[in-house]
ZADO-1210 file (C-alpha; in nm, 4 decimals, padded with zeros to 6 digits):
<atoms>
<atom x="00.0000" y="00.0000" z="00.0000" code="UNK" pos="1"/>
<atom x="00.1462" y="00.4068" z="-00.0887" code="UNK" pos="2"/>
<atom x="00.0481" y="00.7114" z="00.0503" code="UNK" pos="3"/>
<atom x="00.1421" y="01.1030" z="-00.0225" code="UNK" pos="4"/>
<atom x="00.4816" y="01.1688" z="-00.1524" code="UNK" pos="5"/>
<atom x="00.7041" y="01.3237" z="00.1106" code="UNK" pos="6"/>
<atom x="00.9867" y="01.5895" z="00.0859" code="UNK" pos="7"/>
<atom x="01.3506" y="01.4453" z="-00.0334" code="UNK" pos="8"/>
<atom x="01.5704" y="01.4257" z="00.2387" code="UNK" pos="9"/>
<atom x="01.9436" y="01.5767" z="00.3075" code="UNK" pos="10"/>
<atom x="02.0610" y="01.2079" z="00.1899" code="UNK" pos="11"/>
<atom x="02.0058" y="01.0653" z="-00.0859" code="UNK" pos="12"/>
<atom x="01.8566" y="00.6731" z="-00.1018" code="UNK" pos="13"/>
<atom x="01.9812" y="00.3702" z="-00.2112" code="UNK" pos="14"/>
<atom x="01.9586" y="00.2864" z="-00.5894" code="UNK" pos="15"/>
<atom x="01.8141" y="-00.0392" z="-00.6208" code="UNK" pos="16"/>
<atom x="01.7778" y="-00.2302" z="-00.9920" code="UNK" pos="17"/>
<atom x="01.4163" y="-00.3686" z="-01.1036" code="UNK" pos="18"/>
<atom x="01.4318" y="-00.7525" z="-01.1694" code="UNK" pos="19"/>
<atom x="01.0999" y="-00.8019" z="-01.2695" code="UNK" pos="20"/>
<atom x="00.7244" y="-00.6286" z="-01.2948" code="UNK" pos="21"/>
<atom x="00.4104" y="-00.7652" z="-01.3372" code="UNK" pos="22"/>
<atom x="00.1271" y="-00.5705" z="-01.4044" code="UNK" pos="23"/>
<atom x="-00.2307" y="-00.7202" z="-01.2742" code="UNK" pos="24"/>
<atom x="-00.4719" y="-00.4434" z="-01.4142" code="UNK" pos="25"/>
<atom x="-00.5174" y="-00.1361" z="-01.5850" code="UNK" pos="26"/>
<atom x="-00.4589" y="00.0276" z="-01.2767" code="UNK" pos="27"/>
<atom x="-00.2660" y="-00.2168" z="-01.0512" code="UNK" pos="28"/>
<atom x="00.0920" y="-00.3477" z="-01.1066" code="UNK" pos="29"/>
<atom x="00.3765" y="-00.4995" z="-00.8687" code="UNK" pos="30"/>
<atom x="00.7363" y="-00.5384" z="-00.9405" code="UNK" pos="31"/>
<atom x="01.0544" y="-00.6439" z="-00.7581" code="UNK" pos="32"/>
<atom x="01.3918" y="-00.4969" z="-00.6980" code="UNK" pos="33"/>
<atom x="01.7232" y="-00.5736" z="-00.5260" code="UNK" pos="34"/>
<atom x="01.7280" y="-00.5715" z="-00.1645" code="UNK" pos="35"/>
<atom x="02.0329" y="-00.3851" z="-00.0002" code="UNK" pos="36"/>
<atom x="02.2451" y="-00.6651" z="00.1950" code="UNK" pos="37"/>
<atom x="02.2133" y="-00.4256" z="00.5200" code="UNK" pos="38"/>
<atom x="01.8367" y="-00.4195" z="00.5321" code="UNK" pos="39"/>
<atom x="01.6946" y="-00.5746" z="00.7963" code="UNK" pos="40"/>
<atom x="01.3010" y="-00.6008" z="00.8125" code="UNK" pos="41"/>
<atom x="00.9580" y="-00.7584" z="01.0024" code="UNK" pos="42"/>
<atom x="00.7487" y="-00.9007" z="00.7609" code="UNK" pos="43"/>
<atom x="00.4455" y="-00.6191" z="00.7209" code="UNK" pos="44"/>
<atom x="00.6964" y="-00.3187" z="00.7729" code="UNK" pos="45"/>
<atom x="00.7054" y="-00.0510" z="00.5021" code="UNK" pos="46"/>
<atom x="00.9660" y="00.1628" z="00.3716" code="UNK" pos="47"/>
<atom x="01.0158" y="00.4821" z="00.1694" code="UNK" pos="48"/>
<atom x="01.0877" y="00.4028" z="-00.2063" code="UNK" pos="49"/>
<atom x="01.0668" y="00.6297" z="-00.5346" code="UNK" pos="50"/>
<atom x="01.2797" y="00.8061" z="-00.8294" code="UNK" pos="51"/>
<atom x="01.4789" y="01.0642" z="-00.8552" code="UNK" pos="52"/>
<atom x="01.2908" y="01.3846" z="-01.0297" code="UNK" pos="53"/>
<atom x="01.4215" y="01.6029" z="-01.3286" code="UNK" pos="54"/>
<atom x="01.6212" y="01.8338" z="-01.0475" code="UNK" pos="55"/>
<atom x="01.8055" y="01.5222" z="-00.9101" code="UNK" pos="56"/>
<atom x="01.5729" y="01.5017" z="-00.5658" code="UNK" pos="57"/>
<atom x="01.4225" y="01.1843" z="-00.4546" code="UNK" pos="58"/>
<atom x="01.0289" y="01.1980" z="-00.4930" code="UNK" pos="59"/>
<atom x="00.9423" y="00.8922" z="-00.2000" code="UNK" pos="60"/>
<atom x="00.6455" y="00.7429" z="-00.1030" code="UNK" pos="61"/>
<atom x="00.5637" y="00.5156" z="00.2043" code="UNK" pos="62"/>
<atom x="00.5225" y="00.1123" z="00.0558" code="UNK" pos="63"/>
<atom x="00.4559" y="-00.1833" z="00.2578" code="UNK" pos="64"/>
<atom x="00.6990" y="-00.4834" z="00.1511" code="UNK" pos="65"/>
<atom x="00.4716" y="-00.7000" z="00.0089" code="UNK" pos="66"/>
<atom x="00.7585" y="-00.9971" z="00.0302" code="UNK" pos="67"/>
<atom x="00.8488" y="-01.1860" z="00.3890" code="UNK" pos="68"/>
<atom x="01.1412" y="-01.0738" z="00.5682" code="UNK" pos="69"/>
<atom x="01.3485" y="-01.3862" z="00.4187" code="UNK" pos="70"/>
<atom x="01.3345" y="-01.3473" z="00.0599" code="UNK" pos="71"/>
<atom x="01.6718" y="-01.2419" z="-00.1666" code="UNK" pos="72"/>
<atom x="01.4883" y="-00.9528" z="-00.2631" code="UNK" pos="73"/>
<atom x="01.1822" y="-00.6828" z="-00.2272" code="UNK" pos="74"/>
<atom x="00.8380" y="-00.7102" z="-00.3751" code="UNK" pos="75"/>
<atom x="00.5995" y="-00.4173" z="-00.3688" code="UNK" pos="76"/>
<atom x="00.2323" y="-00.3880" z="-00.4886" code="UNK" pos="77"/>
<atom x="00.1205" y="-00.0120" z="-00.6371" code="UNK" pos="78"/>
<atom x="-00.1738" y="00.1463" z="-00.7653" code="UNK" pos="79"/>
<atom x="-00.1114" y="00.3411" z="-01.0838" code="UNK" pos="80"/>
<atom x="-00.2302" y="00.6937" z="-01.0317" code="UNK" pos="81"/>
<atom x="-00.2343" y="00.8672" z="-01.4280" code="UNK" pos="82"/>
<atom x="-00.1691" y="01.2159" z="-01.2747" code="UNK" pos="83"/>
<atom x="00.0284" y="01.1143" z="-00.9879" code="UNK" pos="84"/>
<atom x="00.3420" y="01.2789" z="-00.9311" code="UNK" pos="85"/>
<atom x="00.5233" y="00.9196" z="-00.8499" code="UNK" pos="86"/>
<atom x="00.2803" y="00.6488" z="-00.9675" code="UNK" pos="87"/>
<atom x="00.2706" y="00.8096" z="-01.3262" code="UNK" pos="88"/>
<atom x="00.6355" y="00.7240" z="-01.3590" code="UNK" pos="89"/>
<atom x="00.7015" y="00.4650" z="-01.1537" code="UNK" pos="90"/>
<atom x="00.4276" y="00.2244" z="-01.3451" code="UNK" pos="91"/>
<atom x="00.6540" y="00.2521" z="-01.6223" code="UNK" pos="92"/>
<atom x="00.9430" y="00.1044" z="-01.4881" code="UNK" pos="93"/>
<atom x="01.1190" y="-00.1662" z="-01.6577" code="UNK" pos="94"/>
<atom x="01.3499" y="-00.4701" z="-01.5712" code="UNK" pos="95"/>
<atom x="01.7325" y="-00.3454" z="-01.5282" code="UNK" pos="96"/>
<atom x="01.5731" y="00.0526" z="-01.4260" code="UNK" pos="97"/>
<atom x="01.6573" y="00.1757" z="-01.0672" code="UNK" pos="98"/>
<atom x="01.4253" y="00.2563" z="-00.7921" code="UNK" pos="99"/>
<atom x="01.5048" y="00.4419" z="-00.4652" code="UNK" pos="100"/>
<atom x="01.4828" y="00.2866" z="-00.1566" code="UNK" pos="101"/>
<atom x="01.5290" y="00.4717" z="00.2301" code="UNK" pos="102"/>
<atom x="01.6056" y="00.1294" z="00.4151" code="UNK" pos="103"/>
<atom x="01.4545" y="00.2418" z="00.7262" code="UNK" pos="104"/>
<atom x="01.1611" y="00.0004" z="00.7746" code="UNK" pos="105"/>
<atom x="00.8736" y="00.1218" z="01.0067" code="UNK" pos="106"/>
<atom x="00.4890" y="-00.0504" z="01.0834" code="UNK" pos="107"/>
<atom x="00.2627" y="-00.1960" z="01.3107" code="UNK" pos="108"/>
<atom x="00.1692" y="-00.4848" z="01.1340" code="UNK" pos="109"/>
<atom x="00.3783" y="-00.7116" z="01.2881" code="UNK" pos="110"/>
<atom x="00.3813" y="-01.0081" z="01.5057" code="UNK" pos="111"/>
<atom x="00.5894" y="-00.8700" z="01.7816" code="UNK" pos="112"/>
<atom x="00.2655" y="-00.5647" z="01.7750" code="UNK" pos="113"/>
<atom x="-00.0443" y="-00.8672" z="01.9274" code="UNK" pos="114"/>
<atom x="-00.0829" y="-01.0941" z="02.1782" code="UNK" pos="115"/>
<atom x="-00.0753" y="-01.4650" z="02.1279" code="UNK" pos="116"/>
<atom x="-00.3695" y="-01.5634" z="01.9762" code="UNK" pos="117"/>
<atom x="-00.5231" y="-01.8763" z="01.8123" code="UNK" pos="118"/>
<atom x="-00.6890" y="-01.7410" z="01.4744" code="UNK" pos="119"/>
<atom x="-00.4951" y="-01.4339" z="01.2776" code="UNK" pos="120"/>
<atom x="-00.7399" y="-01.2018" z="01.0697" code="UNK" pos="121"/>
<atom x="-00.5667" y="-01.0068" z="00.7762" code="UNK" pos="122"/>
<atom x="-00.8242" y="-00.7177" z="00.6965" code="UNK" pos="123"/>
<atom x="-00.7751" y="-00.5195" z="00.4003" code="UNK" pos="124"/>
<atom x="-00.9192" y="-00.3101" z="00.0951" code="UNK" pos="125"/>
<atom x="-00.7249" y="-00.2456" z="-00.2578" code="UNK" pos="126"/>
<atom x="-00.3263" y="-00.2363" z="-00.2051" code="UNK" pos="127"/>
<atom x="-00.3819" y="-00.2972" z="00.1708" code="UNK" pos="128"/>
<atom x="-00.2792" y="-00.6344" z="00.0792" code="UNK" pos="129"/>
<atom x="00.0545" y="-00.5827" z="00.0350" code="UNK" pos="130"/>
<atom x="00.1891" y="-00.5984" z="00.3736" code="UNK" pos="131"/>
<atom x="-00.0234" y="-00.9230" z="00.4374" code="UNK" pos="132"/>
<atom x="00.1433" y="-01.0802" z="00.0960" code="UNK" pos="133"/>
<atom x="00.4424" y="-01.0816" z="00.3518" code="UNK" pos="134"/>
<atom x="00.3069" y="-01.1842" z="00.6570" code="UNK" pos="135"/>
<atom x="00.1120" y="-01.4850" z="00.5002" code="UNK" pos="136"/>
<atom x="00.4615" y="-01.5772" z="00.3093" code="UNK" pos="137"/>
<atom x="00.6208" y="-01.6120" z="00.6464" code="UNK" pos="138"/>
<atom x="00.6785" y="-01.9013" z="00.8520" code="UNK" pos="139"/>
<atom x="00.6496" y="-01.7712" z="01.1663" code="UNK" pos="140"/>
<atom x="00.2587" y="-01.6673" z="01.0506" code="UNK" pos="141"/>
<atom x="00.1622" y="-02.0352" z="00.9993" code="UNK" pos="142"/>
<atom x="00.4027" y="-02.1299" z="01.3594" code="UNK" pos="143"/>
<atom x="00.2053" y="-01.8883" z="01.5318" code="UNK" pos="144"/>
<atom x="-00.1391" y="-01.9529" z="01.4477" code="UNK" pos="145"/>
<atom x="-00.3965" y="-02.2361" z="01.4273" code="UNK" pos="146"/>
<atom x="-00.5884" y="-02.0737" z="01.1363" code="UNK" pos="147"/>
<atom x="-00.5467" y="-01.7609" z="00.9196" code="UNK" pos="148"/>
<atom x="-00.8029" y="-01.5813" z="00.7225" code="UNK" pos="149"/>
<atom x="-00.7436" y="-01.3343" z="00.4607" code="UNK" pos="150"/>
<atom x="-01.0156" y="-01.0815" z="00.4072" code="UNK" pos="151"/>
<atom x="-01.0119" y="-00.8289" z="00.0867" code="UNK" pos="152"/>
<atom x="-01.2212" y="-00.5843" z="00.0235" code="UNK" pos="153"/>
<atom x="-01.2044" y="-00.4543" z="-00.3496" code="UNK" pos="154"/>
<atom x="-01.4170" y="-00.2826" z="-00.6271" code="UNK" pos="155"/>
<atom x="-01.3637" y="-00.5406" z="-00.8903" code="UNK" pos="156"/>
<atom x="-01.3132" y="-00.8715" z="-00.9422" code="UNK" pos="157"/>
<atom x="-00.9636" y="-00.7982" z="-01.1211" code="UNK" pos="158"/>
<atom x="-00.8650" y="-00.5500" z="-00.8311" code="UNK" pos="159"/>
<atom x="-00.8290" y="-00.8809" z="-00.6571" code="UNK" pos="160"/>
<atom x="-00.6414" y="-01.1073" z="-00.8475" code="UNK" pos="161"/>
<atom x="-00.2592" y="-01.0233" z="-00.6773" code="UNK" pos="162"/>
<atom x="-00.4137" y="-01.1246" z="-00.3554" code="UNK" pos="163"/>
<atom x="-00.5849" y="-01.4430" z="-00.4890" code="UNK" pos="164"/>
<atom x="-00.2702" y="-01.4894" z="-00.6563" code="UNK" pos="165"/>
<atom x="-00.0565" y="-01.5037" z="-00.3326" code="UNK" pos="166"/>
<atom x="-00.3172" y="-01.6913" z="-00.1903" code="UNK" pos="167"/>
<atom x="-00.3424" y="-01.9793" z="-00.4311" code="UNK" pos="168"/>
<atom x="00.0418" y="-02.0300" z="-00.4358" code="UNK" pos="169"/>
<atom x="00.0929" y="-02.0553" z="-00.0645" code="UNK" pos="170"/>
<atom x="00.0194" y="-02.4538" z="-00.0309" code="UNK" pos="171"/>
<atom x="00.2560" y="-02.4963" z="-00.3261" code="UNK" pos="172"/>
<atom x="00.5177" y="-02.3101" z="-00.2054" code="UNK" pos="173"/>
<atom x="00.7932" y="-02.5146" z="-00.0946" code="UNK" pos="174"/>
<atom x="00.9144" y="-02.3118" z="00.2596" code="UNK" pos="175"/>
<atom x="00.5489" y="-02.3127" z="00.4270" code="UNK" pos="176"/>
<atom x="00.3237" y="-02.5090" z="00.1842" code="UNK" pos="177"/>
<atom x="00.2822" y="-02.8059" z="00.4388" code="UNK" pos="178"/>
<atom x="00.2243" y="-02.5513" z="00.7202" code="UNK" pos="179"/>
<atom x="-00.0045" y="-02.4024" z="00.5317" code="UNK" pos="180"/>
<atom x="-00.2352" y="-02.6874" z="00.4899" code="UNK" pos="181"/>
<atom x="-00.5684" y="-02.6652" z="00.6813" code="UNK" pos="182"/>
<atom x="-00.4785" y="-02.3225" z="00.8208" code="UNK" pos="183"/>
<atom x="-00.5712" y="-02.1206" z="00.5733" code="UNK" pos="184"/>
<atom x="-00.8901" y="-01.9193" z="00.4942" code="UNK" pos="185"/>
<atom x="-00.9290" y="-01.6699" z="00.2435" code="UNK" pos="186"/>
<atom x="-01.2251" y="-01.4519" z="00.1576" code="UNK" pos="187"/>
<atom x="-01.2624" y="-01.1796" z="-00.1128" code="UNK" pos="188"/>
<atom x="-01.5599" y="-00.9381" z="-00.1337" code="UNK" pos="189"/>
<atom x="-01.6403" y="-00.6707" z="-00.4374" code="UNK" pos="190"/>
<atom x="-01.8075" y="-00.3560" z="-00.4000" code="UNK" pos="191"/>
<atom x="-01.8815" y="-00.2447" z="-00.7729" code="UNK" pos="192"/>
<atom x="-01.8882" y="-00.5871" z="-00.9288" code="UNK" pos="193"/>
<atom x="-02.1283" y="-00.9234" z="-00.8727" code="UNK" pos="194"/>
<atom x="-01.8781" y="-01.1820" z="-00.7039" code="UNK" pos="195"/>
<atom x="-01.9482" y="-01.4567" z="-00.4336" code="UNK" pos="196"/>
<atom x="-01.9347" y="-01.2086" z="-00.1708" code="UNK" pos="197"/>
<atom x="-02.0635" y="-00.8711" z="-00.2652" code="UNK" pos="198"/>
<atom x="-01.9760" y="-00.5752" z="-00.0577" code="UNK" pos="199"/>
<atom x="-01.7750" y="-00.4703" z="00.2210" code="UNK" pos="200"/>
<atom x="-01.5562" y="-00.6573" z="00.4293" code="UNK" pos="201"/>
<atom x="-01.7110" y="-00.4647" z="00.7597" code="UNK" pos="202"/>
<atom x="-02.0385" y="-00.5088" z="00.6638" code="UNK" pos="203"/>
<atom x="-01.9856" y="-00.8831" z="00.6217" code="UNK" pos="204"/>
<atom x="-01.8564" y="-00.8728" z="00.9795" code="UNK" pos="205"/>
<atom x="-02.1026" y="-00.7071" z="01.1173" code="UNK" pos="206"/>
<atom x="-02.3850" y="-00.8912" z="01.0143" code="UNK" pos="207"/>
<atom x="-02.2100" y="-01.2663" z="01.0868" code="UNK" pos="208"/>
<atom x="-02.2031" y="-01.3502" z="00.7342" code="UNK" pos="209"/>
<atom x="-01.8157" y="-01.4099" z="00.7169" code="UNK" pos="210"/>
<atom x="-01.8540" y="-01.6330" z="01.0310" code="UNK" pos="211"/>
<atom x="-02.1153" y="-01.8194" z="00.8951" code="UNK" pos="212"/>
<atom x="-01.9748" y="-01.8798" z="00.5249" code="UNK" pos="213"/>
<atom x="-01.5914" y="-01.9663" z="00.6955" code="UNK" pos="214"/>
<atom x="-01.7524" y="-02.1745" z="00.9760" code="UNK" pos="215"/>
<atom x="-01.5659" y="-01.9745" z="01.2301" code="UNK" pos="216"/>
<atom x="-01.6641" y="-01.8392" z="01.5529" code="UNK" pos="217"/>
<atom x="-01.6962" y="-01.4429" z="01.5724" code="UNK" pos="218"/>
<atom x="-01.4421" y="-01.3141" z="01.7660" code="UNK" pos="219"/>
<atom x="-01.3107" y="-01.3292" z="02.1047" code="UNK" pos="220"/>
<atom x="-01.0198" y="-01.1296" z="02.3063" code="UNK" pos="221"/>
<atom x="-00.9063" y="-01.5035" z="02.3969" code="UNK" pos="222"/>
<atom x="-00.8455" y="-01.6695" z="02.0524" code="UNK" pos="223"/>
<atom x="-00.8660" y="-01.3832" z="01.7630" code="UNK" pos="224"/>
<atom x="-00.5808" y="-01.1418" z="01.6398" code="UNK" pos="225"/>
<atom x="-00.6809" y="-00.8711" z="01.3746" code="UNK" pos="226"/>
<atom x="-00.4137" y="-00.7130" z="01.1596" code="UNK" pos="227"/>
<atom x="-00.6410" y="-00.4089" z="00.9675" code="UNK" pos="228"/>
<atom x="-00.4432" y="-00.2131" z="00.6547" code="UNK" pos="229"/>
<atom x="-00.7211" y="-00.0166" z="00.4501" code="UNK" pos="230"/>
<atom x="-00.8594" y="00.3212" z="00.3425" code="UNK" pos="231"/>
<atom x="-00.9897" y="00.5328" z="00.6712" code="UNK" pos="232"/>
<atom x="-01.3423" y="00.3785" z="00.6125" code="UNK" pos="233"/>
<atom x="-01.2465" y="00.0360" z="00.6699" code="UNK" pos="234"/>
<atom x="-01.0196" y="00.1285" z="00.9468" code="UNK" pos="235"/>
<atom x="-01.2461" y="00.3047" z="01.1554" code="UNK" pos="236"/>
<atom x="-01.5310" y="00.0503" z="01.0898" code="UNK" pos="237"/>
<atom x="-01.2982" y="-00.2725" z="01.1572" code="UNK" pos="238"/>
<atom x="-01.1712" y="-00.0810" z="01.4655" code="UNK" pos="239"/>
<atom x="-01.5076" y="-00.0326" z="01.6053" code="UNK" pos="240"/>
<atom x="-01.5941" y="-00.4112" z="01.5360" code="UNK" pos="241"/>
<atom x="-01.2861" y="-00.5168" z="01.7009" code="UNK" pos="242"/>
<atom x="-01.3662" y="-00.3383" z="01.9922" code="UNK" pos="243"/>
<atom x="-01.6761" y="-00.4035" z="02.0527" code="UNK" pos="244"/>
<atom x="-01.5773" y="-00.7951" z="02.0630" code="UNK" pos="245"/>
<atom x="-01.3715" y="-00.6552" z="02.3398" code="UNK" pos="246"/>
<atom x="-01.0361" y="-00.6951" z="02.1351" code="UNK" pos="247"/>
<atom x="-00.7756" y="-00.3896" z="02.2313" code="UNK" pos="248"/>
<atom x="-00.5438" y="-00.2299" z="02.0270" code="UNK" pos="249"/>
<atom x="-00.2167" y="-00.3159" z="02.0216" code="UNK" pos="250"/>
<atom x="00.1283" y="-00.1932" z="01.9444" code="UNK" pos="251"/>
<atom x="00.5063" y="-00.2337" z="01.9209" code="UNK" pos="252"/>
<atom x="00.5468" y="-00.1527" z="02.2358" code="UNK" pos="253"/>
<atom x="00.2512" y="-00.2941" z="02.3983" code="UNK" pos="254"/>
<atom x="00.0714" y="-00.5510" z="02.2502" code="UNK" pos="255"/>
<atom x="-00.2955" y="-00.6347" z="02.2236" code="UNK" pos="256"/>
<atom x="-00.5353" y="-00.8133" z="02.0254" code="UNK" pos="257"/>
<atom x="-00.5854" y="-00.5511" z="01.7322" code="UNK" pos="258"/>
<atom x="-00.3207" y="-00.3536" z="01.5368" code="UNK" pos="259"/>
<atom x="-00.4112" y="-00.1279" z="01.2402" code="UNK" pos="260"/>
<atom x="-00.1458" y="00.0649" z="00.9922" code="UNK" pos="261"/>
<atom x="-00.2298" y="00.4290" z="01.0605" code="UNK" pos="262"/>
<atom x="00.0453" y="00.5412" z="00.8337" code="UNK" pos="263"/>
<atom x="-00.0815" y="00.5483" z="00.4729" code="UNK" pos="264"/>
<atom x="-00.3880" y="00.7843" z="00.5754" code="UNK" pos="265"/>
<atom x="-00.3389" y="01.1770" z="00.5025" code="UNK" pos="266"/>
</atoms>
């Protein structure tokens, strides 16, 4: 997930060289770029990447690493913005171009951020899922937890194929695939377009439908963990679900039962 740009700093980033891009949609791509040997990061962290304008200064913007805290190099997962003073360039990038990267790494979706719990809920809308493309390709997710359930919030059907994508990999991949088995639970809703589950992912809570269609129980303080990454709607509304189930929010420094990623909001 990106937010507003933010002013250059007095040093300048890292280079680092695109290996790869994929792009999902007309207005969704991802791509992947050498990681610096010193970085050092929690899966769900973000960091500051960009390019360098006309006048030489790095244009950054805040974006989750979308790939876990073991792999060779760094995945990240953009909306493409026509007008946008970053995402207008940046969707053009090609293998073998540079991107900058600040390798400070920053979040609260992280492990170390809740309580230990028995069911981990990934909450999300549109590139929200980035940080949880991490978290759900790391083993200490599928250690930690008896079940995990993905839940993605889009407007369309394609919005939501680099999540399903992630998703349908997982018991194939050869790290965590046999962890994976029997844990996992994913479920996708869309807002604009008909689709198994149609509209939003608090709505969905609210009512018990998610519950009912996952055969889970509705949460508790005791067994469920809730990891939220979305626009300030969903935030606010998961927030005020997870509350009223009596779940507390949580943090790096002193965990709880809830965490939600603050940072991408204006």
């Amino acid at each position: 997930m990106n937010v507003q740009t933010t002013p250059a700093a007095r040093t300048l980033p890292d280079a680092q060289t695109v290996t790869s891009v994929h792009h999902w949609s007309d207005t969704l791509f991802s791509f992947r770029v050498t990681r610096p040997r010193s970085l050092r990061f929690r899966s769900g962290e973000f960091v500051m990447i960009g390019l360098l304008k006309d006048d030489g200064k790095p244009l950054l913007r805040a974006y989750s690493i979308a790939s876990p805290s073991w792999d060779d190099e760094l995945e990240f997962y953009s909306i493409k913005v026509p007008e946008g003073p970053l995402t207008s360039r940046l969707q053009r990038i090609a293998p073998g171009d540079e991107v900058m990267l600040r390798p400070k790494p920053v979040g609260t979706l992280v492990h170390d951020a809740l309580l230990p719990g028995r069911r981990l809920w990934l909450v999300c809308t549109g590139t929200g899922v980035a940080p949880f493309a991490s978290l759900l390709r790391d083993p200490e997710t599928w250690e930690r937890y008896d079940e995990v359930i993905l839940a993605h919030t889009c407007r369309s059907n394609a919005e939501l194929a680099y999540g399903a994508a992630i998703v349908a990999a997982l018991p194939e991949d050869p790290l965590i695939g046999e962890m994976v088995s029997g844990k996992l639970h994913y479920y996708p809703t869309t807002t604009r377009e008909p689709s198994q589950y149609e509209g939003r992912i608090s709505d969905h809570i609210r009512s018990g439908q998610v519950f009912r269609s996952l055969g889970l129980p509705e949460w508790t303080p005791e067994d469920d963990r809730v990891m939220v990454c979305g626009n300030l709607a969903l935030n606010k509304d998961i927030m005020q679900l997870c509350e009223t189930a009596g779940l507390q929010e949580g943090a790096n420094s002193a965990p709880a039962q809830f965490v939600v990623e603050k940072a991408f909001l204006d």
